[in-house]
PAVO-551394 format. One record per residue (C-alpha): residue in three letters; x, y, z. Coordinates in Angstrom, 1 decimal. Layout:
<pts>
(pt ALA,(X,Y,Z)),
...
</pts>
This chain:
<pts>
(pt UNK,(37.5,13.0,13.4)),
(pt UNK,(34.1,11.1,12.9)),
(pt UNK,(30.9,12.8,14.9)),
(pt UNK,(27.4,10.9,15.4)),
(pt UNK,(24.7,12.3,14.1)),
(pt UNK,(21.3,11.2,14.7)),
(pt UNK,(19.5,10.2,11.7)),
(pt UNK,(16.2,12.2,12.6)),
(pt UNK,(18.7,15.4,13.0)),
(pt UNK,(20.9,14.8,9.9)),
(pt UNK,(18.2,16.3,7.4)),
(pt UNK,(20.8,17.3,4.8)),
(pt UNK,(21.7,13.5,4.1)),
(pt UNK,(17.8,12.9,4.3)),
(pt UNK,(17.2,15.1,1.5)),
(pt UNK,(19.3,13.3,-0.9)),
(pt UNK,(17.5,9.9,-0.5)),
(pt UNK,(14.6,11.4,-2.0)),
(pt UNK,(12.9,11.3,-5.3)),
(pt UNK,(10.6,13.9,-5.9)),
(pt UNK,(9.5,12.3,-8.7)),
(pt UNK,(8.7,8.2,-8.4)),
(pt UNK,(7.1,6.6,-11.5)),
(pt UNK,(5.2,3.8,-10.3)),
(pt UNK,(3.0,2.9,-13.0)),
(pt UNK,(5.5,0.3,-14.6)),
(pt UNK,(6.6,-0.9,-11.1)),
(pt UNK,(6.7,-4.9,-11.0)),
(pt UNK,(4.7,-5.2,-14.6)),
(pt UNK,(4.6,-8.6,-15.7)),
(pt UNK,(6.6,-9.3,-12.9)),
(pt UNK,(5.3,-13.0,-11.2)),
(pt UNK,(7.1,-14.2,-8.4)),
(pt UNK,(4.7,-17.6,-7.4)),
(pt UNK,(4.4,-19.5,-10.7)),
(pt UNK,(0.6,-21.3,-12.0)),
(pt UNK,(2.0,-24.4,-11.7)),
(pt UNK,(2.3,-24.2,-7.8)),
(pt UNK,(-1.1,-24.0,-7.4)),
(pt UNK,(-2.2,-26.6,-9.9)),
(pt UNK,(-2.4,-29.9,-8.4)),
(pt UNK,(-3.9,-33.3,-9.8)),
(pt UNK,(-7.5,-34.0,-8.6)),
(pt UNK,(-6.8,-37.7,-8.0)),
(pt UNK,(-10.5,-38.9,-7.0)),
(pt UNK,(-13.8,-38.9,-7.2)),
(pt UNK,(-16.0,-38.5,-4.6)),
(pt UNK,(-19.6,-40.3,-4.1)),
(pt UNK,(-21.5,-39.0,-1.6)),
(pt UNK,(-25.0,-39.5,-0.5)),
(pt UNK,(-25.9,-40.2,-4.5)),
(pt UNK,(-23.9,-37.4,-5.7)),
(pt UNK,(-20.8,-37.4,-7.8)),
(pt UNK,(-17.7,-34.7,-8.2)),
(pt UNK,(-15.9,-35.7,-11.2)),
(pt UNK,(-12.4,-34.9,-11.4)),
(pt UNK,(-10.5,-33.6,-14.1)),
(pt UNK,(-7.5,-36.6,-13.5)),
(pt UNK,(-8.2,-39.9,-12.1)),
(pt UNK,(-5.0,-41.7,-12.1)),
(pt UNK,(-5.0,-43.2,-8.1)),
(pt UNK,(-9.0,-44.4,-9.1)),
(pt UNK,(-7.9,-45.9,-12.1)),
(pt UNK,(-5.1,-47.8,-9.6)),
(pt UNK,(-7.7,-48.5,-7.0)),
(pt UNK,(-9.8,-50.2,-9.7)),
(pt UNK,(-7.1,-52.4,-10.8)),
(pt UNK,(-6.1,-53.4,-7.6)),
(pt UNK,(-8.3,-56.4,-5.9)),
(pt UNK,(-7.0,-57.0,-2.7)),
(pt UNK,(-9.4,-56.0,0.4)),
(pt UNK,(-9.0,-56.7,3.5)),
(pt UNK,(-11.5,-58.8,5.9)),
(pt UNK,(-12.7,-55.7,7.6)),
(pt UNK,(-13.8,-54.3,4.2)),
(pt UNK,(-15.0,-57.9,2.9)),
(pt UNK,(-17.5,-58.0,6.0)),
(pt UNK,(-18.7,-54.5,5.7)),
(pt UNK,(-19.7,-55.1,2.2)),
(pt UNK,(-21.5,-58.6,3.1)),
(pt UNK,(-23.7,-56.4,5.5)),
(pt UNK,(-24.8,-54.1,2.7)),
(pt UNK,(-26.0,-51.3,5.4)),
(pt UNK,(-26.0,-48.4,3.0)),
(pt UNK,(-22.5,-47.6,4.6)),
(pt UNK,(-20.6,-49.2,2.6)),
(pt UNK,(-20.8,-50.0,-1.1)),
(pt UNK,(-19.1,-50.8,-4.3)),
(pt UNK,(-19.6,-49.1,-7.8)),
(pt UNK,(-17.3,-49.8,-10.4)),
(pt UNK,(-14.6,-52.1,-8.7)),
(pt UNK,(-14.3,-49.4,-6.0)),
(pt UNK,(-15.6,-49.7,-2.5)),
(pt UNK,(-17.0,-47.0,-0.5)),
(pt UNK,(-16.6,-46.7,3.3)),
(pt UNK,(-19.3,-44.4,4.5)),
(pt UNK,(-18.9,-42.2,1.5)),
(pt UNK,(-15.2,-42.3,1.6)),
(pt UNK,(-13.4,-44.1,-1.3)),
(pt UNK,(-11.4,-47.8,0.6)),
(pt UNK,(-7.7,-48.0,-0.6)),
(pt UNK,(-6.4,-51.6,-1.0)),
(pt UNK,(-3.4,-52.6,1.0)),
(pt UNK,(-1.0,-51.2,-1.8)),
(pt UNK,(1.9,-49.9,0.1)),
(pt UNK,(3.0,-47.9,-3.2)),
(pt UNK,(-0.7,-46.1,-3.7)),
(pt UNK,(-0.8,-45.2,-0.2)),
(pt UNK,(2.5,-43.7,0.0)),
(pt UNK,(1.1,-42.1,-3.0)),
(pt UNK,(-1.8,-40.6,-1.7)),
(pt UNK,(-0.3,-39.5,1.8)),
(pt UNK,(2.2,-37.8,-1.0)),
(pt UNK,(-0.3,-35.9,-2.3)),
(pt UNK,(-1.7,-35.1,0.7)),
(pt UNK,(1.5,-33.5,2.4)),
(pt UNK,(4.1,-32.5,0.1)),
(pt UNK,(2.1,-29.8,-2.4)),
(pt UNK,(3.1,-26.3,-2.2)),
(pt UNK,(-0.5,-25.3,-2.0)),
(pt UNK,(-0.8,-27.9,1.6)),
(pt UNK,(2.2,-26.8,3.0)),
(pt UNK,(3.4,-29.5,4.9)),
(pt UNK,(0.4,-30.1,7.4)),
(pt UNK,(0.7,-32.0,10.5)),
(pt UNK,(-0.7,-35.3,12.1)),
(pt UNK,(-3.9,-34.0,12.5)),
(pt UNK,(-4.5,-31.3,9.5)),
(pt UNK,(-3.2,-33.8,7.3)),
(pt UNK,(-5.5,-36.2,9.0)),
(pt UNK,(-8.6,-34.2,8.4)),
(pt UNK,(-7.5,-34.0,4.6)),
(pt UNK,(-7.7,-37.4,3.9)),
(pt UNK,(-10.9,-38.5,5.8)),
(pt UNK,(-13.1,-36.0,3.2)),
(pt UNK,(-12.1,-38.5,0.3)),
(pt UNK,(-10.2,-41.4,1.3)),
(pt UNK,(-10.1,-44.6,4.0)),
(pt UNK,(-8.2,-47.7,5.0)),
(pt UNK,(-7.8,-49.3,8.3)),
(pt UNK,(-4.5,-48.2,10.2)),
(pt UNK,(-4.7,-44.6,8.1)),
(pt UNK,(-3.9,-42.6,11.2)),
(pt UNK,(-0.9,-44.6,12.0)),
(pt UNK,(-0.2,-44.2,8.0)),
(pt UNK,(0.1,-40.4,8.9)),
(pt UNK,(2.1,-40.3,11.8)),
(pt UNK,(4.8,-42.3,10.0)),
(pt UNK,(4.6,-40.1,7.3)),
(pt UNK,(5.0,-37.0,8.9)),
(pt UNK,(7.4,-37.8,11.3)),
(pt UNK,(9.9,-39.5,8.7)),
(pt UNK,(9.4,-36.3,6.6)),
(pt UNK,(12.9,-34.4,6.2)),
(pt UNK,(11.4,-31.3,5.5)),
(pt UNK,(9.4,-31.0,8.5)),
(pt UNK,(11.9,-32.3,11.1)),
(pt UNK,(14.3,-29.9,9.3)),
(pt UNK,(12.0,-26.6,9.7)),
(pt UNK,(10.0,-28.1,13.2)),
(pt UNK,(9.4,-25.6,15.8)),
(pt UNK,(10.6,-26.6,19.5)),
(pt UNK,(8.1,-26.2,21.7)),
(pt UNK,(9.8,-27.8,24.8)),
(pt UNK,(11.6,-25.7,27.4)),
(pt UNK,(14.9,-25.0,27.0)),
(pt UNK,(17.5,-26.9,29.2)),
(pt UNK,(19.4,-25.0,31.7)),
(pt UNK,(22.7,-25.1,32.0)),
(pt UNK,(25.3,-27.7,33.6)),
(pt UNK,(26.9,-27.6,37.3)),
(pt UNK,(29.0,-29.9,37.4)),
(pt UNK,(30.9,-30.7,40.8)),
(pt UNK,(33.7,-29.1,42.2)),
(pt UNK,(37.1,-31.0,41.7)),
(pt UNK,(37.9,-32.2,45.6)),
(pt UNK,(41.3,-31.3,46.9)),
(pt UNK,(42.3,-34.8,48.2)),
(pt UNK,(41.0,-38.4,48.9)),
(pt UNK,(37.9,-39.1,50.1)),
(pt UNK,(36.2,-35.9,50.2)),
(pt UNK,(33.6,-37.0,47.3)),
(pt UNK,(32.3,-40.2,47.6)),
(pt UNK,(29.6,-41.6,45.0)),
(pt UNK,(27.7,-44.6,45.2)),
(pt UNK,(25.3,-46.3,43.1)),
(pt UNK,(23.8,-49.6,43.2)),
(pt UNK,(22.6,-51.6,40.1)),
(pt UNK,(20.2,-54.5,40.3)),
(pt UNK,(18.3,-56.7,40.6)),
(pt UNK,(20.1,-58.7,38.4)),
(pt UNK,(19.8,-62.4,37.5)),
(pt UNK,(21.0,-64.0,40.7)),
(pt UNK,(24.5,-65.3,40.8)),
(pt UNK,(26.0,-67.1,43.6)),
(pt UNK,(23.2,-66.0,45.4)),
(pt UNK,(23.7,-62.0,44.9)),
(pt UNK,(21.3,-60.4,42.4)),
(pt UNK,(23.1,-56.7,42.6)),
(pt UNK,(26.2,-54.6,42.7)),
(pt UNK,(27.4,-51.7,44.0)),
(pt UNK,(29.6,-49.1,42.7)),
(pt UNK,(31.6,-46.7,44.9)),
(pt UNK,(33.4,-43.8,43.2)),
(pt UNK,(36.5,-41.8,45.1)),
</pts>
């Protein structure tokens, strides 16, 4: 015969669950569970603004940007108008302190990469990932470059929260008991005209 007891009652079992002695001092010693290398990312720029320089300890994307030529017009003018917006030092061009990346669909995709992915970011959306870029890097169409990127992400469509309501349930119709109890009709058009008639009309027993 088996009998509840209540757990707050049953204070002989209770009793036996505990250590009167718990030796803590080696508890979880040399014991790591999120590795360094998580939380070391490559610096991949360097930033220039007003006159001052942060050096990074990588530069690989600069080194790319240097290589890489190609501007586009928008850039080209803004240049030409030498406003103290925009500059160039050392084959790479500056958009009001923010470093211009050519229209290289790899180094973007790189960069947004970088930008999204680490385990330090932690998958940011549109806008967070928005604001992380803008504090080094430009290029016209960026915020389109972002929504792409996040949306075709796996990892965040996999783990993204709903925030829409719930849909109810259906109803659908009772089953009539004989002919023409339930009539439906619906009536599709306009249509391109054909012998003069431009729609039709569907009527469901």
């Amino acid at each position: 015969m088996l009998k509840h007891i209540l757990g707050k009652t049953n204070t002989k079992a209770d009793i036996l669950s505990w250590k009167d002695q718990v030796n803590t001092k080696e508890d979880n010693k040399d014991v790591q569970l999120l590795k360094d290398k998580i939380w070391t990312r490559r610096t991949t720029a360097r930033i220039t603004m007003l006159g001052q320089k942060v050096m990074p300890e990588e530069g690989d994307i600069l080194k790319k940007i240097q290589k890489n030529n190609i501007r586009e017009k928008e850039v080209v003018q803004a240049l030409e108008k030498k406003d103290g917006l925009t500059w160039e030092e050392e084959r790479v061009a500056y958009m009001e302190g923010r470093i211009y990346v050519p229209n290289n669909k790899g180094l973007r995709e790189e960069i947004l990469k970088e930008h999204h992915n680490p385990a330090d970011i932690g998958y940011p959306g549109q806008f967070r990932m928005m604001e992380l870029l803008k504090r080094t890097y430009w290029w016209p169409g960026l915020k389109e470059d972002v929504k792409k990127y996040v949306q075709g992400c796996f990892k965040c469509q996999q783990n993204k929260v709903q925030h829409q309501k719930k849909a109810g349930e259906l109803h659908p119709l009772e089953i009539p008991q004989g002919p023409w109890q339930e009539i439906s009709i619906d009536i599709i058009g306009p249509l391109p005209k054909s012998n003069g008639m431009d729609a039709i009309v569907v009527i469901v027993d």
